[in-house]
Rosetta silent file (secondary structure, phi, psi, omega in degrees, C-alpha in Angstrom):
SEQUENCE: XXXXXXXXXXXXXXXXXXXXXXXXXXXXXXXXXXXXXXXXXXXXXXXXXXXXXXXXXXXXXXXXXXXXXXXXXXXXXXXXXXXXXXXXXXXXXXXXXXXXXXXXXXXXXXXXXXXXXXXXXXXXXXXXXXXXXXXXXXXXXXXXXXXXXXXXXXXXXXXXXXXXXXXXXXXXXXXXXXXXXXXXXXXXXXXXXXXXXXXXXXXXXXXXXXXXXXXXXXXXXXXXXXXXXXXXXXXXXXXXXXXXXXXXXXXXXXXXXXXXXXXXXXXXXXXX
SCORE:     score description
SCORE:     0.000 S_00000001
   1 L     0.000  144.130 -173.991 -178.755 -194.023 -111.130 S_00000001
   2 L   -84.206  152.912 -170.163 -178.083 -194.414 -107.166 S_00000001
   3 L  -115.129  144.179  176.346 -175.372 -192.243 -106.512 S_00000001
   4 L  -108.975  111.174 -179.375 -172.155 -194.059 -104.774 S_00000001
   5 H   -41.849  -51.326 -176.419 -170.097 -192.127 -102.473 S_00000001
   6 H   -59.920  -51.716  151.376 -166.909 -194.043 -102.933 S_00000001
   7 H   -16.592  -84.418 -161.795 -167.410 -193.571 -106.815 S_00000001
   8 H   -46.412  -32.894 -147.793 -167.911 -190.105 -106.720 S_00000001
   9 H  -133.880   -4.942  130.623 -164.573 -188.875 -104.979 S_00000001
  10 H   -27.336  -60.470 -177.008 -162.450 -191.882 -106.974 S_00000001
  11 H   -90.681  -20.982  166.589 -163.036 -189.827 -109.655 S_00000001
  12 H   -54.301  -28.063  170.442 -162.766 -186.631 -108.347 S_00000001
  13 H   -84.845  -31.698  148.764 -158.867 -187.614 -107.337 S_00000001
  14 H   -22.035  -73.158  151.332 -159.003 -189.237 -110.576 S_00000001
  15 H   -32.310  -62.875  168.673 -159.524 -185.739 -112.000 S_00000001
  16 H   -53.015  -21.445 -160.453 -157.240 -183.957 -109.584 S_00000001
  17 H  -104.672  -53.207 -175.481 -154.089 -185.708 -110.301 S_00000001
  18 H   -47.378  -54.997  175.956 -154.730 -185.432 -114.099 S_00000001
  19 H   -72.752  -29.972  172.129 -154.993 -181.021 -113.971 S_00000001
  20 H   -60.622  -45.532 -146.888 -151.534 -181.074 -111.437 S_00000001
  21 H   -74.630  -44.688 -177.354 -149.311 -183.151 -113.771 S_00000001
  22 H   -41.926  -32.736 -152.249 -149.783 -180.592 -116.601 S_00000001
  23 H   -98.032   -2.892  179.835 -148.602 -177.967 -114.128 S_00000001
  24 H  -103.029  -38.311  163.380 -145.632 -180.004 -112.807 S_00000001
  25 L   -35.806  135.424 -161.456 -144.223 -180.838 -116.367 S_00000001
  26 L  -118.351    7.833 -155.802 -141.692 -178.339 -116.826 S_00000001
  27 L  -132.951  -30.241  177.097 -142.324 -178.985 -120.894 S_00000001
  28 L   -50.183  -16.872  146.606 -146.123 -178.099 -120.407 S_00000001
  29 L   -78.479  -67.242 -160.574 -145.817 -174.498 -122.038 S_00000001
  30 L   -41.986   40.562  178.492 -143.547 -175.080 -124.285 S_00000001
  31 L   -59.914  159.318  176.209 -146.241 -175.474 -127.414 S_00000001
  32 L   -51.566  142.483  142.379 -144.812 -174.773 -131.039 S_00000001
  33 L   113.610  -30.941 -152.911 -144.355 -171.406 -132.050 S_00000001
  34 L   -56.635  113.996 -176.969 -144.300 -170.416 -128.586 S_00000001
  35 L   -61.256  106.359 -170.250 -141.642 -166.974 -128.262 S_00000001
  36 L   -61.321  116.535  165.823 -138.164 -167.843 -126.432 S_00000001
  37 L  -104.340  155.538 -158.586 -137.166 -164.630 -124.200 S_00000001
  38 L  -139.588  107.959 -169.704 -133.393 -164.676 -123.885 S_00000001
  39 L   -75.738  156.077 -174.269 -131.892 -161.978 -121.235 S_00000001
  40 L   -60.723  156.620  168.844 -129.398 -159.591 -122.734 S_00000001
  41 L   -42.358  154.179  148.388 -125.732 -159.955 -122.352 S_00000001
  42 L   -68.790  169.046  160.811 -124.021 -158.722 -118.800 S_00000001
  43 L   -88.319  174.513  161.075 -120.819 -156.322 -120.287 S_00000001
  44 L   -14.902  -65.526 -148.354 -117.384 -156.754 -120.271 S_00000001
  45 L  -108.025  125.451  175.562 -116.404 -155.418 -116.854 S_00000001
  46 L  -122.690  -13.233  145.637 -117.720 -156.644 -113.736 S_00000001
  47 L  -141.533 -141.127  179.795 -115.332 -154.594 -111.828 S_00000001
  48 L  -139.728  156.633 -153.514 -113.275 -151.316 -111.761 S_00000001
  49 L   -83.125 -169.209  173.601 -109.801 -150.802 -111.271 S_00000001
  50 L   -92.098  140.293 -178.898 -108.292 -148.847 -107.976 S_00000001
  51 L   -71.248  -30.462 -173.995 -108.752 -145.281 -109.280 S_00000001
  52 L  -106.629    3.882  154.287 -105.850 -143.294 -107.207 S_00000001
  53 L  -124.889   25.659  179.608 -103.614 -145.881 -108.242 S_00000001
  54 L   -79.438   11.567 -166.164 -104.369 -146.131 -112.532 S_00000001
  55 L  -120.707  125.220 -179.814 -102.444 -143.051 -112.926 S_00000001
  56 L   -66.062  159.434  178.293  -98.504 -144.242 -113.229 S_00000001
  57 H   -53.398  -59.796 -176.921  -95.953 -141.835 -111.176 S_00000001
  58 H   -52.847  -30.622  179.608  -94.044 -140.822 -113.689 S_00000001
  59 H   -67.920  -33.657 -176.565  -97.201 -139.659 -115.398 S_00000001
  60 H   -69.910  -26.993 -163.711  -98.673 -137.529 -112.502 S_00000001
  61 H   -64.409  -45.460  170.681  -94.848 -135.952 -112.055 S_00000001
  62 H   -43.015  -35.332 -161.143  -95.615 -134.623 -116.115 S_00000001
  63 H  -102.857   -4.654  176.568  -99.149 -133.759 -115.382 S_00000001
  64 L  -124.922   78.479 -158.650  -98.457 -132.125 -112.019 S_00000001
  65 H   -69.260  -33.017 -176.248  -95.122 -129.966 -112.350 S_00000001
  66 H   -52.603  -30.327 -174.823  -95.721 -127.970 -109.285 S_00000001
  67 H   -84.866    6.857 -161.532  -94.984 -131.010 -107.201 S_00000001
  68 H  -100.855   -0.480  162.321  -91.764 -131.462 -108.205 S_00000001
  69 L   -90.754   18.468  162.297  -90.167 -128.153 -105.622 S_00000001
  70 L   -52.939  166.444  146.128  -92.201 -130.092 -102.782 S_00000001
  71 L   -84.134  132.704  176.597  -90.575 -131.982  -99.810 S_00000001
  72 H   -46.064  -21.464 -176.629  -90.456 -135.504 -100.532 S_00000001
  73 H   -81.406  -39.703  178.772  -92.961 -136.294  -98.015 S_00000001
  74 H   -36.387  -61.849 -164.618  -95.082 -133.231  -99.410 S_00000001
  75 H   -61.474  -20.664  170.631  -94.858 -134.791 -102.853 S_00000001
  76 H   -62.003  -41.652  176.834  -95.945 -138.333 -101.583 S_00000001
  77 H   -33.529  -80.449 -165.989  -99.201 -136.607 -100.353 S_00000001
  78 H   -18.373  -67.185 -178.067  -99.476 -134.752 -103.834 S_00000001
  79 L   -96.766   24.741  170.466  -99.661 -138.114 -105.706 S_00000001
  80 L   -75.415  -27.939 -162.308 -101.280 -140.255 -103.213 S_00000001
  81 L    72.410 -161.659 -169.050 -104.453 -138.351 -104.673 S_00000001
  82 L  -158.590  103.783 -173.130 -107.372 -138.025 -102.676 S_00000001
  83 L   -56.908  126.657 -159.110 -109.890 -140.913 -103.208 S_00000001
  84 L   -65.474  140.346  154.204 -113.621 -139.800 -104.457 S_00000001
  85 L   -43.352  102.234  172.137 -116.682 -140.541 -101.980 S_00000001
  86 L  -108.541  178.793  154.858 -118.565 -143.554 -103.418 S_00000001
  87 L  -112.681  -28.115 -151.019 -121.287 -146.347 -101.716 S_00000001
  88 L  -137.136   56.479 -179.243 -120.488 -148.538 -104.675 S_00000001
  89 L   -48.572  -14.201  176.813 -117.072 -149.368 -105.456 S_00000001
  90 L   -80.220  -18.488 -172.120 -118.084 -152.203 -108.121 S_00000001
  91 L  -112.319  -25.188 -166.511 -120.079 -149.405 -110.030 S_00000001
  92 L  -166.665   96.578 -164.018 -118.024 -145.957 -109.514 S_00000001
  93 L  -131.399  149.834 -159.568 -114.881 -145.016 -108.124 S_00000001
  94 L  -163.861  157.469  175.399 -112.813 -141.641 -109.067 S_00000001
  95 L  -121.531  158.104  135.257 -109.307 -139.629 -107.877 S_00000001
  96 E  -107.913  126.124  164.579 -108.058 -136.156 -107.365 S_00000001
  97 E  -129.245 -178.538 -150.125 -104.890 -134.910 -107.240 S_00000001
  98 E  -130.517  103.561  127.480 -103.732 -130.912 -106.523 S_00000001
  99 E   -95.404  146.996  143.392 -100.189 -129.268 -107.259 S_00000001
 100 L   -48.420  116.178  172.077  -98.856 -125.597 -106.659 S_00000001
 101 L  -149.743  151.373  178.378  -96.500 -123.955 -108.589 S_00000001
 102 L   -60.775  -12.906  161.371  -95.488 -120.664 -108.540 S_00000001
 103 L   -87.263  -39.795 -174.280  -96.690 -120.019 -111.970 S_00000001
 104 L  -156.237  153.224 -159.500  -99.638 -121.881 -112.301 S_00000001
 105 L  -127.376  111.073  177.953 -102.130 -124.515 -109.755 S_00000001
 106 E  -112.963  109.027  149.516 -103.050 -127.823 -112.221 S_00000001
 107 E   -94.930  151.511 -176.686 -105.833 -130.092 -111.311 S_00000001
 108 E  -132.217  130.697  176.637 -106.427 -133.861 -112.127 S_00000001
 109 E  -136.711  149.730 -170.662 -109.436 -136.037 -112.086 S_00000001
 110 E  -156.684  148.038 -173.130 -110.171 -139.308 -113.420 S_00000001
 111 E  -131.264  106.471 -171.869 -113.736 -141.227 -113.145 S_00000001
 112 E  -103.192  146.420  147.640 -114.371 -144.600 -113.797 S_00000001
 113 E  -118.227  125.851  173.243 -118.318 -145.712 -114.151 S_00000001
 114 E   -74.859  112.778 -178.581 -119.458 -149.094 -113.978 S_00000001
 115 L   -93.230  145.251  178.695 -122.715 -149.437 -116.219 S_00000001
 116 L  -145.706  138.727  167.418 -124.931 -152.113 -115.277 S_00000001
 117 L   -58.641   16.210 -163.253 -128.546 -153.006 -116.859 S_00000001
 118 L    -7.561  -21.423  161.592 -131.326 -154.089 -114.975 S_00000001
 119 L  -111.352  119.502 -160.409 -133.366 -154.820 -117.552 S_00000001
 120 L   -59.886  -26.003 -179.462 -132.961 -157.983 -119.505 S_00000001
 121 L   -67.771  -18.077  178.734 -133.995 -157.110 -122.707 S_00000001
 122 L  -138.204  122.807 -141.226 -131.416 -154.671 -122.535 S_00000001
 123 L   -63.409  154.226  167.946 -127.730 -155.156 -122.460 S_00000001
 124 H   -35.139  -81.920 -159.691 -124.695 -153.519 -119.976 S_00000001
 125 H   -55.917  -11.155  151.303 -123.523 -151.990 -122.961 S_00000001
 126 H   -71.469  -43.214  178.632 -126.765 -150.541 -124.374 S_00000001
 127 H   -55.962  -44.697 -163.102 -127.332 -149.121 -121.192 S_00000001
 128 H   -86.454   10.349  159.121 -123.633 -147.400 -120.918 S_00000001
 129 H   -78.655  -51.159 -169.080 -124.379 -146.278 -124.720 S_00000001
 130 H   -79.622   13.546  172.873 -127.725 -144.230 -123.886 S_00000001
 131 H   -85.788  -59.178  168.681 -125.552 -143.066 -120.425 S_00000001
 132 H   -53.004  -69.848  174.722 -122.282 -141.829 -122.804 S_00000001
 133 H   -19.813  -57.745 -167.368 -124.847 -140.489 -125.256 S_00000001
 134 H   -61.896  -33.533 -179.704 -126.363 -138.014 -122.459 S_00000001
 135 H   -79.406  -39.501 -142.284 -122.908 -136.922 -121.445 S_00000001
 136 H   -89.066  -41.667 -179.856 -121.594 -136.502 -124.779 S_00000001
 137 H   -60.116  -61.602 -165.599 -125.345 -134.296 -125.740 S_00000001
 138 H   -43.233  -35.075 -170.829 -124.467 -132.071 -122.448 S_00000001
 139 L   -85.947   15.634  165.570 -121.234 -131.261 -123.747 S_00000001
 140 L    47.265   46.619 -160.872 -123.108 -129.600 -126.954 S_00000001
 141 L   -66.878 -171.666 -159.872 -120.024 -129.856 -128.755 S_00000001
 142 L   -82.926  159.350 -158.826 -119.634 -127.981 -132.355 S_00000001
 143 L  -122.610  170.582 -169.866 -121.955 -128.498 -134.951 S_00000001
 144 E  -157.345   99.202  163.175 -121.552 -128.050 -139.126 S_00000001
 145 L    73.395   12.801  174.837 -124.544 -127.466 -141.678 S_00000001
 146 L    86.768   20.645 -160.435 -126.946 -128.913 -138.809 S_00000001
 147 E  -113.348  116.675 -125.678 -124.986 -132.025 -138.804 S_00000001
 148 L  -120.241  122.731  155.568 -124.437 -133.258 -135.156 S_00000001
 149 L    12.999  -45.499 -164.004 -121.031 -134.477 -134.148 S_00000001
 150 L   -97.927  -22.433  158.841 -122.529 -138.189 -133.781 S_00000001
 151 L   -70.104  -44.521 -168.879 -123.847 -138.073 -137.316 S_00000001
 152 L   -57.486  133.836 -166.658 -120.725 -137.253 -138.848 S_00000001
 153 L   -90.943 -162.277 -139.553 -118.717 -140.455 -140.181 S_00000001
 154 L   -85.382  149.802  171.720 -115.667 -141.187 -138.205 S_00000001
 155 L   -83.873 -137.071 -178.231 -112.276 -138.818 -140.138 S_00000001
 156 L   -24.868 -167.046  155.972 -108.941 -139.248 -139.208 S_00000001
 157 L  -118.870  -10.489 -143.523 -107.992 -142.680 -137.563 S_00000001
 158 L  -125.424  145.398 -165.157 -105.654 -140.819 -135.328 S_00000001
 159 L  -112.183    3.355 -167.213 -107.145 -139.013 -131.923 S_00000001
 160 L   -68.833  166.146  176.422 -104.287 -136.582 -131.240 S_00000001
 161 L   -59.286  -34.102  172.575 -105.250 -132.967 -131.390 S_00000001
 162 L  -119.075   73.646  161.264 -103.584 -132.239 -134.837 S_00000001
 163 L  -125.290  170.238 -169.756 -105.487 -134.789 -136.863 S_00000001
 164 L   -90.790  115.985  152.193 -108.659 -133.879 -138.395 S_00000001
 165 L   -50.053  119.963  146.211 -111.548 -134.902 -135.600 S_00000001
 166 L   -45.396   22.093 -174.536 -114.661 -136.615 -136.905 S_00000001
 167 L  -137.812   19.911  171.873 -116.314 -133.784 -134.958 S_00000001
 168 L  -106.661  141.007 -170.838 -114.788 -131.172 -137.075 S_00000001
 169 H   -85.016  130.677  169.763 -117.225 -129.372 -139.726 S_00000001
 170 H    96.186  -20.125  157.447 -116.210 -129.887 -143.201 S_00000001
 171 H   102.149   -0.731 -168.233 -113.706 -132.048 -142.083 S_00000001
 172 L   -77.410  145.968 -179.793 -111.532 -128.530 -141.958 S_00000001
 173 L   -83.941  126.030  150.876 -108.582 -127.055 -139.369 S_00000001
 174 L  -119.475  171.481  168.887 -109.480 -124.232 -137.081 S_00000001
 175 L   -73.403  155.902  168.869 -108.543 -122.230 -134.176 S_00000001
 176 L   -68.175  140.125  175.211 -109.768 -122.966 -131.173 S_00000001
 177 L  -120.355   47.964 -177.760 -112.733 -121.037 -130.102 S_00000001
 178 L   -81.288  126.492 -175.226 -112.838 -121.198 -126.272 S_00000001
 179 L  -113.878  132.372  152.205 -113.480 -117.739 -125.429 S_00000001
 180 L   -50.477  178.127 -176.953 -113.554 -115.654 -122.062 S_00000001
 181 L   -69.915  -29.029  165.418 -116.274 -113.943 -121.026 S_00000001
 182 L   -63.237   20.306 -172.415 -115.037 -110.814 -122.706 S_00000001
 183 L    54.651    5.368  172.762 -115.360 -112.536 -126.021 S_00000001
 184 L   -48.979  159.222  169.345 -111.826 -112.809 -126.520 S_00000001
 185 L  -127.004  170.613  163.116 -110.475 -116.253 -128.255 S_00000001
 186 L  -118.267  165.625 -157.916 -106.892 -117.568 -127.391 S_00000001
 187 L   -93.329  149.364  175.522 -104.668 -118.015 -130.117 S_00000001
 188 L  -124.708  170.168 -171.574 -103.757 -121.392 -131.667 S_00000001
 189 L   -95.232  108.962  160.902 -101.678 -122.656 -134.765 S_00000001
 190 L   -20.038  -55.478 -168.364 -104.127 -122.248 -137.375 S_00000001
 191 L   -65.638  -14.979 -162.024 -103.130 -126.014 -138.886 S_00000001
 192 L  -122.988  159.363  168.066 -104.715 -127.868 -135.260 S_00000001
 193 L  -101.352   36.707 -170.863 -108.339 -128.347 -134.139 S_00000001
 194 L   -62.148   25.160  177.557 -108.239 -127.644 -130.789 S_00000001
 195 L   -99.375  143.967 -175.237 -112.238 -127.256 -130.877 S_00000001
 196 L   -54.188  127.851 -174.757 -114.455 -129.767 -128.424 S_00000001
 197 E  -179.824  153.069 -169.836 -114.770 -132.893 -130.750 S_00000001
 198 L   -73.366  134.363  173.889 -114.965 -136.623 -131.353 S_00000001
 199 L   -77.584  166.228 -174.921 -111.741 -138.790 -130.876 S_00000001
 200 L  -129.886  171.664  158.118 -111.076 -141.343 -133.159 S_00000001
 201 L    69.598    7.763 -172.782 -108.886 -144.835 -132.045 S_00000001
 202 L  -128.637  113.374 -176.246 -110.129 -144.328 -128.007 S_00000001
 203 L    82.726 -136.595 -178.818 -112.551 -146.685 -126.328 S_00000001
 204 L  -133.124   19.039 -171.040 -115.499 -147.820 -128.454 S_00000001
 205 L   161.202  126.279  175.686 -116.921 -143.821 -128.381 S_00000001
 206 E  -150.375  156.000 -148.399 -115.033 -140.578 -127.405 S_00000001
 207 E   175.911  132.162  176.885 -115.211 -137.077 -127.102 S_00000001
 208 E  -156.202  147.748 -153.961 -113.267 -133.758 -125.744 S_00000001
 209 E  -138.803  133.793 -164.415 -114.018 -130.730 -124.240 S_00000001
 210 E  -146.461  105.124 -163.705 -112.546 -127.229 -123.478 S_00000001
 211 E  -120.224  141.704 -173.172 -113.703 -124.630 -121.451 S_00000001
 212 E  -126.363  142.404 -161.710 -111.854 -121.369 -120.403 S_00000001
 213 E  -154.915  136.824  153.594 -113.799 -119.428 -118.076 S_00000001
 214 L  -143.838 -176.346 -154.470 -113.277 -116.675 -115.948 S_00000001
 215 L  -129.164  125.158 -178.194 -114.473 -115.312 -112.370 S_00000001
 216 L    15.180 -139.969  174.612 -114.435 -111.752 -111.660 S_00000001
 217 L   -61.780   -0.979 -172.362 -110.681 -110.486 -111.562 S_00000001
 218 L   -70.599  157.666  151.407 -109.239 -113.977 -111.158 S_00000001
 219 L   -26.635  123.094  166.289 -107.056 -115.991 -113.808 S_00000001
 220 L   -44.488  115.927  156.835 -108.687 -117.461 -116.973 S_00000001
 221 E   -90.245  126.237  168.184 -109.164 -121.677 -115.799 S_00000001
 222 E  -111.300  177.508  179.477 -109.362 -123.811 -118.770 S_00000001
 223 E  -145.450  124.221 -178.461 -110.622 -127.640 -118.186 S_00000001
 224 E  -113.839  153.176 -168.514 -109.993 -130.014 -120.811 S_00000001
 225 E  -154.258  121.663 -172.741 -112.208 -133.040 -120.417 S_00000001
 226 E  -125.401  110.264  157.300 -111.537 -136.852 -122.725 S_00000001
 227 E  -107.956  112.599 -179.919 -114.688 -138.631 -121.901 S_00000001
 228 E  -132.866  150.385  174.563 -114.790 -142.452 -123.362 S_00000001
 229 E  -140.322  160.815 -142.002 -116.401 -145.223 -122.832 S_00000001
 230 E  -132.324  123.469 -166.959 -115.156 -148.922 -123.274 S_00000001
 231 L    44.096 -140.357  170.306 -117.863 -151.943 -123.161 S_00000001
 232 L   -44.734  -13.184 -135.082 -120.018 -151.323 -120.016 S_00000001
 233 E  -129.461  136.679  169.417 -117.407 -148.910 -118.438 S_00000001
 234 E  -131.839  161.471 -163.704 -117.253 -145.059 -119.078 S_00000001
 235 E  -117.459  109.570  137.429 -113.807 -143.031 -118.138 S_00000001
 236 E  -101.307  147.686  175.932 -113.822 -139.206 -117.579 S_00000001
 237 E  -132.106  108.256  174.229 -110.420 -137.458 -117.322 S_00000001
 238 E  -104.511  147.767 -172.869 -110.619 -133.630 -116.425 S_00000001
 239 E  -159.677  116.917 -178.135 -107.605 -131.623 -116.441 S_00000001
 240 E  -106.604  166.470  159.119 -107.338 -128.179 -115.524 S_00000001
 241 E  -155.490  156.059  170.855 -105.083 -125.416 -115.036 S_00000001
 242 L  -147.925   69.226 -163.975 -104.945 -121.870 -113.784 S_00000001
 243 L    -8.935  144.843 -174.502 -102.290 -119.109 -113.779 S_00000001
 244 L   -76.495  -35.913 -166.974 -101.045 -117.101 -110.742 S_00000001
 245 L   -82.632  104.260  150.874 -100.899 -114.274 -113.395 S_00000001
 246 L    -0.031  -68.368 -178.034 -104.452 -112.539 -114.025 S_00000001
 247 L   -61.093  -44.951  174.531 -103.391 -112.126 -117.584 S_00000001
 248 L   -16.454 -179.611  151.884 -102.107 -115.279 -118.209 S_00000001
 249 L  -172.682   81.508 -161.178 -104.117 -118.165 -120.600 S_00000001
 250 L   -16.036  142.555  154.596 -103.455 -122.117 -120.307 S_00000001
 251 L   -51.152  138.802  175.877 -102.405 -124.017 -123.262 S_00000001
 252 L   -82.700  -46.279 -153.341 -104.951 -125.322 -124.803 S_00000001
 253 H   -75.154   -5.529 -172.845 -103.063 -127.660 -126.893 S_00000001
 254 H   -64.412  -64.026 -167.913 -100.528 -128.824 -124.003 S_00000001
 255 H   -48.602  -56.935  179.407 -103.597 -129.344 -121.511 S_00000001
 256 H   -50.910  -41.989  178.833 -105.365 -131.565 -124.523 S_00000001
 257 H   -56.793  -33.470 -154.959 -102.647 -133.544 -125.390 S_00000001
 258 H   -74.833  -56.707 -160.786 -101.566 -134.136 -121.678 S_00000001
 259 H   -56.427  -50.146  177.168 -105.621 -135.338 -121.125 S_00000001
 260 H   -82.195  -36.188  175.761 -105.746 -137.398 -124.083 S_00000001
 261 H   -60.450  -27.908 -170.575 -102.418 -139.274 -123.865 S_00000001
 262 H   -93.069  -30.801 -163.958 -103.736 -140.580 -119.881 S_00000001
 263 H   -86.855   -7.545  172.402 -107.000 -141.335 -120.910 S_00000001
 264 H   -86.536  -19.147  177.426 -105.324 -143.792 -123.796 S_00000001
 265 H   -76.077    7.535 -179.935 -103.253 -145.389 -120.940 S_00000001
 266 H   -82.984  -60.173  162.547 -106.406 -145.700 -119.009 S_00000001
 267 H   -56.748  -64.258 -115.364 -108.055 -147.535 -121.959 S_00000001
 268 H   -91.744  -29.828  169.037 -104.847 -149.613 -122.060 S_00000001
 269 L  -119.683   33.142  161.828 -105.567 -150.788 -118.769 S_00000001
 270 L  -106.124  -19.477  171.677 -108.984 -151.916 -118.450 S_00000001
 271 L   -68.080  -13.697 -171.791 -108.105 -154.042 -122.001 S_00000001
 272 L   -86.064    0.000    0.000 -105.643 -155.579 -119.982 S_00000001
């Protein structure tokens, strides 16, 4: 056959237009059977609240007693706080506040974390689960029969310190057993469970922790610490204290109670 130029490159555009439209269809993958990927939820929270002002007044004058023989302007400082150094206020924002008192020096901290997922297959709130997990592992709270805090099904419904903690072994009341370095314990009412241990009724996962420590000749410091975390969003609240008197040795159950009662108004106001 004589070959015809004009032919020849008919069909080649002929040809050409026929392999684009497959690739222009928007429907052209989509064969039967064919596996749907779906990206993971976002969480709850897309932001965070302002951190030096979630703690109400009335609450800091309870949690900071020292401030209340101040000068009024002194005491405005006192509970102004003292805002944390972030880059990322949509992800992590945090307060401090300080008082004096001639008995004893009480610190306050409060931590909000934003979690957010980057990977679609996996949601805000898986991600701030394996984040709360890691914190929750660090704080190696007590264990029962090899049975891990996080295994244990949930007890009491109630999170105050003298309800029985799903983080208590055996489901049983003890003393507390935060000890100085001398091996000492401090004493507690037998009947409460003042031992580091999962909350029940706070956030969607919670946990608290209480360490007494001391430094050469100084005052015993305890730190009570209610870590929770609510969707995407985790909350630490640390709250210390530390007698002027060497001898001295902070309530445990005072500190906990104070620690846990702020951290449910905290959750109360990221549900709102």
């Amino acid at each position: 056959m004589a070959y015809v130029p004009g032919v020849a490159l008919l069909v080649a555009l002929v040809a050409g237009c026929s392999a684009g439209s497959d690739a222009d269809d928007p429907d052209a993958d989509s064969k039967p059977g064919s596996p749907t990927v779906t990206a993971a939820p976002p969480g709850k929270y897309r932001t965070l609240p302002e951190s030096c002002r979630a703690v109400p007044r009335s609450t800091l004058k309870d949690l900071l007693p020292g401030a209340a023989d101040l000068s009024e302007e002194q005491q405005e400082k006192v509970y102004e706080g003292t805002a944390t150094v972030t880059y990322d206020t949509d992800r992590k924002v945090g307060c401090r506040w300080k008082s004096d008192a001639p008995d004893a020096s009480r610190n306050l901290s409060i931590d909000f974390e934003r979690v957010v997922s980057y990977d679609p297959a996996v949601s805000d709130d898986d991600r701030a689960r394996e984040v709360y997990a890691k914190k929750q592992d660090a704080a190696a709270l007590p264990t029962s029969n090899g049975v891990t805090p996080s295994e244990t099904p949930s007890g009491s419904a109630s999170g105050s310190p003298s309800s029985t903690a799903s983080g208590s072994p055996g489901g049983t009341s003890s003393a507390s057993p935060s000890a100085d370095p001398s091996g000492s314990t401090t004493g507690t009412d037998p009947d409460e469970d003042l031992r580091p241990r999962l909350l029940d009724e706070l956030g969607d996962a919670a946990f608290l922790d209480d360490v007494l420590t001391r430094a050469g000749s100084t005052a015993q410091h305890r730190t009570v610490s209610v870590v929770f975390r609510t969707s995407n969003v985790i909350v630490t609240v640390h709250y210390a204290e530390q007698p002027t008197d060497v001898t001295g040795v902070p309530d445990s159950r005072e500190l906990q109670e104070k620690a846990q009662a702020l951290a449910r108004k905290l959750d109360e106001t990221l549900s709102d």
